[in-house]
MARZAFI-396032 format. One record per residue (C-alpha): residue in one letter; x, y, z. Coordinates in steps of 0.5 Angstrom, whole numbers, plus 500, padded with zeros to 3 digits. Layout:
# residues N
AXYZ...
//
This chain:
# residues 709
X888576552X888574544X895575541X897581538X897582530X903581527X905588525X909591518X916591519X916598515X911600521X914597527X922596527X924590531X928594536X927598541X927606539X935609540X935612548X929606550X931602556X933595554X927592557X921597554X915593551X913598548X911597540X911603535X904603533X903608525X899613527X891613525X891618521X897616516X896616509X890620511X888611511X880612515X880608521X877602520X880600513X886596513X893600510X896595504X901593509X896591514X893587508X899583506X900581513X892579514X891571515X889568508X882566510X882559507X886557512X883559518X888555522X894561520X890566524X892562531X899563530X902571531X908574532X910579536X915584536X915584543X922585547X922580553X923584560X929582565X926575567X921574563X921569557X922570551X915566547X917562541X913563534X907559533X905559539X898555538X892559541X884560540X881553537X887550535X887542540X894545542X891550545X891549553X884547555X881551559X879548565X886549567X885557568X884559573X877564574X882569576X886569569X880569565X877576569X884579567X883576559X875579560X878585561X884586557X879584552X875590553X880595554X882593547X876594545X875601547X882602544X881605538X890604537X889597539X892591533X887586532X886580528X879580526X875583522X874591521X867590525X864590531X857590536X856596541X850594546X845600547X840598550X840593556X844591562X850592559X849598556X855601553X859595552X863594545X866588543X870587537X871581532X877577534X877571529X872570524X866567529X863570535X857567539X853571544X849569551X849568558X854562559X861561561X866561555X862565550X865570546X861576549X858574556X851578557X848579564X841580561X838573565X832573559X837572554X839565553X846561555X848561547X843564544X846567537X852566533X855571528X860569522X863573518X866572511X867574504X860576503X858579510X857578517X851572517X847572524X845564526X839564532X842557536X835555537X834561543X828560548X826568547X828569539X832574535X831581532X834584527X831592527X824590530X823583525X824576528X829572523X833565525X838567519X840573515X846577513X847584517X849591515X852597518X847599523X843594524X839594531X839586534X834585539X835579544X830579550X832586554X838587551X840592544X846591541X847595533X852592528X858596526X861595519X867600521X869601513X861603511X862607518X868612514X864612508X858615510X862619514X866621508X859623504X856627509X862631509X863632502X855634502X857638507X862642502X859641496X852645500X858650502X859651495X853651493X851657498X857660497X856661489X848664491X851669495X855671490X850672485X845675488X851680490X852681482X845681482X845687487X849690484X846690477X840693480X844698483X846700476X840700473X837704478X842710477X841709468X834710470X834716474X839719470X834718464X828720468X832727469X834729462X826728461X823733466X820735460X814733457X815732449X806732447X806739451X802743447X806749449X812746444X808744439X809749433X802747430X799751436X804757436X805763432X810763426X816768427X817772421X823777419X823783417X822785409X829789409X832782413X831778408X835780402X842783406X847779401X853775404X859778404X865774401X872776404X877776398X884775396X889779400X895782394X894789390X887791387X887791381X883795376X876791375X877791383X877798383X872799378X867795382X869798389X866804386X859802383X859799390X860805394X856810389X849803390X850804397X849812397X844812393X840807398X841811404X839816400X832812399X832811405X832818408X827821403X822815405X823814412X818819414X812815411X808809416X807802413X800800412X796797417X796790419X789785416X784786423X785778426X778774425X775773432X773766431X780764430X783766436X777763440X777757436X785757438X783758445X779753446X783748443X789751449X784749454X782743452X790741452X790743459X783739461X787732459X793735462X788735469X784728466X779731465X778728458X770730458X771737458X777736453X771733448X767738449X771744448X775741442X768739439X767747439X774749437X772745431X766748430X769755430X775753426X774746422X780742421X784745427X784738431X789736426X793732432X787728433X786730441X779729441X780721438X785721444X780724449X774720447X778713449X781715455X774717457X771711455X777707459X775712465X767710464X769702463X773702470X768706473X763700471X768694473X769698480X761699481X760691480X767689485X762694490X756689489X760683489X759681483X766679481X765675475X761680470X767685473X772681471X769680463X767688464X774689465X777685460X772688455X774695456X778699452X786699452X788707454X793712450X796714455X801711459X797713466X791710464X795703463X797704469X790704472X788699469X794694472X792697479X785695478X786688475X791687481X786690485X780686483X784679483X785680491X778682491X776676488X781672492X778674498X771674496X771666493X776664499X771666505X765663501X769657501X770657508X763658509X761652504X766647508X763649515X757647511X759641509X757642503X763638498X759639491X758647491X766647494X768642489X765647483X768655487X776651487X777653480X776660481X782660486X788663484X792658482X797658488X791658494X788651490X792646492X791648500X782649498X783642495X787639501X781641505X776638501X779631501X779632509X772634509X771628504X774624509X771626514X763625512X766617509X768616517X762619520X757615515X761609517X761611524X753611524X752605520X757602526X752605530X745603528X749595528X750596535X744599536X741592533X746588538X743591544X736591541X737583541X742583547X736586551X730581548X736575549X736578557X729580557X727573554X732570560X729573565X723570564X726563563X730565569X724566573X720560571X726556574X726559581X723554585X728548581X733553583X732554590X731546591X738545587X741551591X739546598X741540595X734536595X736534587X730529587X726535588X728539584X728534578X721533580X720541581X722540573X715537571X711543574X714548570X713544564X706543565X705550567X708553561X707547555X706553549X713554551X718550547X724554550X722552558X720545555X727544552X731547558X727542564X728536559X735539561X736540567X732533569X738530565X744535568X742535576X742527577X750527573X752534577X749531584X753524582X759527581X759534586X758528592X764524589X768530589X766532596X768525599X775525597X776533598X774531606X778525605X785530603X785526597X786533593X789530587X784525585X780530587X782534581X778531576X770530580X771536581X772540574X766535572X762538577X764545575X762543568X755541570X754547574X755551568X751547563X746547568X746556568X744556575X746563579X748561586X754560590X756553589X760554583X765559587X766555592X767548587X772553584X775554591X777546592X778547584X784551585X786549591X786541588X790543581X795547586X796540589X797536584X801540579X807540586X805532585X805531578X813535577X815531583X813525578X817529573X810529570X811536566X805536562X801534568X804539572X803544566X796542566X794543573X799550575X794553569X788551572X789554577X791561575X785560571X781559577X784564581X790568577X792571584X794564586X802566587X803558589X801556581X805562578X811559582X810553579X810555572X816559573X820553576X817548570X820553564X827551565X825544565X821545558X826549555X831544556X825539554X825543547X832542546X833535547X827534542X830540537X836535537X832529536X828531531X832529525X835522529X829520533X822524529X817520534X821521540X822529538X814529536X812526543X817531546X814538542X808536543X808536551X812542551X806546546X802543552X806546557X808552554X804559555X800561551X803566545X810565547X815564542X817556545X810554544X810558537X817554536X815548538X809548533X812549527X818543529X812538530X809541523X815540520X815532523X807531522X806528515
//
């Protein structure tokens, strides 16, 4: 178990807390969150008591406020541990001490209390056998593998016994590849050196393991609470608009009701106009009657007695007056003129008629009005019925063409029409330029979808603009697609007339076979028997019997050199077969298999040469690594699956060569700088005799282009 870190003499006292037993180890740890310190981030004291990294060996040596138990020793300051050559050698643990240490190791890991020397930084594994496992820097150098003694051991077996290396310094944590058999991984990207960030995902054969940079974890953590907050603020505010705002709209709606109801009544009603109604005249004897002034209160004197009496003697001479005519009737009244009260008449009626919309009648009676009594118009109400009623025609018209479809003169009649007097008819003609926008809308949306299931872009291209600004961008989305659709189709077809021609040729190459094939017949039944002078002569006849035939007479010439070789050569490997030499049968066998296959003969005999084929590499590969001939052995195992890929005995001997040729690349990867022509030896074998695509063929290539000048 790594020594504990020193702990602030603020933080932590020396002895133990009053009341505590004499032998309580327990250590006064500062609480996570005090200070409100984020975890992860070393406090002020805890970076004063940090080793100092230019001197890495003053990490080896810690301190402890540990207080020893009744017989226990007390351990001394300066206690060497780690790497220090003071240290006890590890040989002389026991394997028992070390389980123990692996698993203080990792209950401390998983300890978010526990005191540490290393860096704030460390590596969860989240994928792989291991999965759920943490470990923490402990100094500033950890190495990851499968072998005895690294700093965090993994059980995945694709992984190499040192694989990767991690050292962290002032500019970041460097991830180092140690020449791993199966690479490394860093979020999905082969790398053999990089610096890590916080969350980076490292991939080594079956196993995933994210990099934790717990400083950048609190600040990210720290952000995303403050964005929650400030979105809380934010929503909170709008909600408080909008109730302002409701409120608002509430009082305007009361203002606006109160409004409306102080005018019920209609101002332009003719009946108020005092143009059209008789004027009040008040009677003669009305009119003259003085205003009496009250006067000033004391005793009248002698003027105001005189003048009381005039006054009273004018008044009885008055009433006298009044007595003495009052028998007598006023004249009569001049007789009214009848084309005056029916030019009045009409005029009312003609009131009434706009009041209803009935602006024709309302121009047809004022006309007559007029007629009966020049000037009596004098509002100007046939002016106001003619424009209303050119309006009403106007949409008439704008609504006969929207009936037929003809959405574009509509429109122009619309804008082309007369503005209204009146407050309802501005209102119907708002409602008809809605009402025509979601008619020309729906009219031009379904022409598109009708001109887009006919494929046809240009006339889909010319309606988009007479959209509505807000349903373009979904029309212009669709016709992209369409576009992309017809550039995929015609690449498609043009695809297809290339294979069309790929087959056409293939089937005349077959044809064309099929008649070399059937010229051949006879040679082929000769060779299949094993009368290989026959055959050659059987060659000469075809030659004769097709001498147009250039292609006949070039593959007889052929076969009449190819038979003589493939008969040599099958029978030598036939003779070491019987004799049980199968692996110097190896190669008289794979000439022979050459030679069918060059000959193009369709029989039997060239699965049953690649039968002993098979059967003899699987021989001579268990040879050739007996010799510790890996190259050989490798050459021969792949044959073999080549032959036969169901052959277990030659993918057993792969699998047991790839411990053997990784070690191989090892050595030669180490001697590449000392020894170039012994490592270029070395990585050639192993190019040789690794798989195909694997990452130690693909290692040892670029090695041996490196050392090739």
């Amino acid at each position: 178990m790594p020594p504990r870190r020193p702990t602030s003499s603020r933080a932590n006292s020396s002895r133990p807390p009053a009341g505590a037993p004499q032998g309580d180890r327990t250590e006064l740890k500062p609480s996570p969150f005090a200070n409100k310190q984020p975890r992860g981030e070393p406090s002020a004291e805890e970076e004063d008591l940090e080793p100092s990294m230019e001197n890495p060996m003053e990490e080896d040596y810690h301190t402890s406020n540990h207080f020893a138990g009744e017989g226990e020793e007390e351990p001394g300051e300066g206690t060497p541990v780690g790497d220090d050559p003071r240290a006890v050698s590890k040989e002389f643990v026991s394997l028992e001490d070390q389980e123990q240490e692996e698993e203080q190791t990792e209950e401390d890991d998983d300890n978010p209390d526990a005191t540490r020397a290393g860096p704030p930084v460390s590596l969860h594994i989240i994928e792989g056998p291991d999965k759920g496992k943490k470990r923490r820097f402990k100094s500033v150098r950890m190495v990851l593998g499968r072998a005895n003694g690294v700093d965090l051991k993994l059980s995945d077996q694709s992984v190499s016994r040192r694989h990767l290396e991690l050292v962290h310094g002032d500019t970041g944590t460097v991830l180092r590849d140690l020449v791993s058999a199966s690479g490394t991984r860093v979020n999905d990207e082969r790398v053999d050196e990089c610096t890590l960030k916080h969350g980076d995902v490292i991939s080594i054969g079956k196993t995933s393991i994210r990099f934790v940079d717990e400083l950048e974890q609190v600040k990210q953590l720290r952000a995303e609470a403050e964005a929650r907050e400030a979105e809380a603020k934010k929503a909170e505010e709008e909600a408080k608009k909008k109730k302002e705002e409701e409120a608002a709209a509430r009082k305007k709606a009361a203002a606006n009701a109160t409004a409306a109801s102080k005018a019920d009544v209609d101002p332009n009603d003719p009946r108020f106009n005092e143009a059209t109604n008789a004027r009040f005249v008040p009677p003669e004897g009305l009119r003259d009657i003085p205003t009496r002034r009250p006067g000033r209160s004391g005793t009248p004197d002698t003027k105001v007695l005189v003048y009381g009496g005039l006054g009273v003697a004018v008044v009885v001479l008055a009433v006298i007056i009044v007595i003495v005519f009052a028998n007598k009737e006023p004249p009569p009244p001049p007789p009214p003129d009848p084309r005056e009260e029916l030019a009045a008449t009409k005029m009312q009626r003609a009131r009434t008629a706009i009041r209803e919309g009935s602006y024709s009648d309302a121009v047809t009676l004022i006309e007559e009005a007029e007629k009966l009594k020049p000037g009596i118009d004098a509002e100007g109400l046939a002016k106001t019925a003619q424009a209303e009623q050119a309006l009403i025609e106007a949409l008439k018209t704008v609504r006969a063409l929207m009936a037929e479809e003809r959405y574009e003169e509509a429109r122009q009649q619309l804008e082309e029409a007369p503005k209204g007097i009146t407050a309802k008819s501005d209102e119907e003609r708002q409602a008809l330029d809605k009402e025509l926008s979601t008619a020309e809308a729906g009219f031009y949306t379904k022409r598109l979808d009708s001109l887009l299931e006919q494929r046809d872009v240009e006339s889909v291209r010319a309606l988009i603009d007479k959209l509505p600004s807000n349903a373009r961008p979904l029309y212009r989305a669709k016709l992209e697609e369409l576009e992309m659709a017809l550039a995929q189709e015609a690449q498609d077809q043009e695809k297809l007339e290339k294979t069309n021609k790929v087959l056409a040729a293939k089937r005349a190459a077959e044809k064309r076979a099929q008649i070399v094939a059937e010229a051949f017949d006879v040679v082929e039944r000769k060779f299949d028997n094993g009368d290989y002078e026959r055959a050659v002569l059987e060659c000469d006849r075809v030659v004769e019997a097709n001498k147009g035939d250039n292609e006949i007479r070039e593959r007889a010439r052929n076969l009449k050199r190819l038979i003589p070789q493939f008969a040599r050569t099958y029978q030598d490997a036939q003779r070491k077969v019987q004799s049980g030499s199968l692996e110097s049968a190896v190669r008289p066998l794979r000439k022979a298999e050459e030679l069918y296959t060059q000959i193009g003969f369709r029989g039997a005999m060239l699965d049953a040469i690649r039968e002993q084929l098979a059967e003899a590499s699987v021989k001579a590969g268990k040879a050739s690594l007996a010799r510790r001939d890996i190259a050989s052995a490798g050459i021969h195992f792949r044959e073999a699956l080549r032959l036969n890929p169901g052959d277990r005995r030659a993918q057993d001997g792969l699998d047991g060569m790839q411990e053997e040729v990784e070690n191989l690349y090892q050595r030669a990867y180490i001697e590449r700088d000392r020894d170039p022509r012994s490592a270029a030896e070395k990585f050639k074998i192993v190019i040789d005799t690794a798989p195909e695509g694997s990452e130690l063929r693909r290692k040892a290539e670029v090695h041996l282009k490196e050392l090739q000048p």
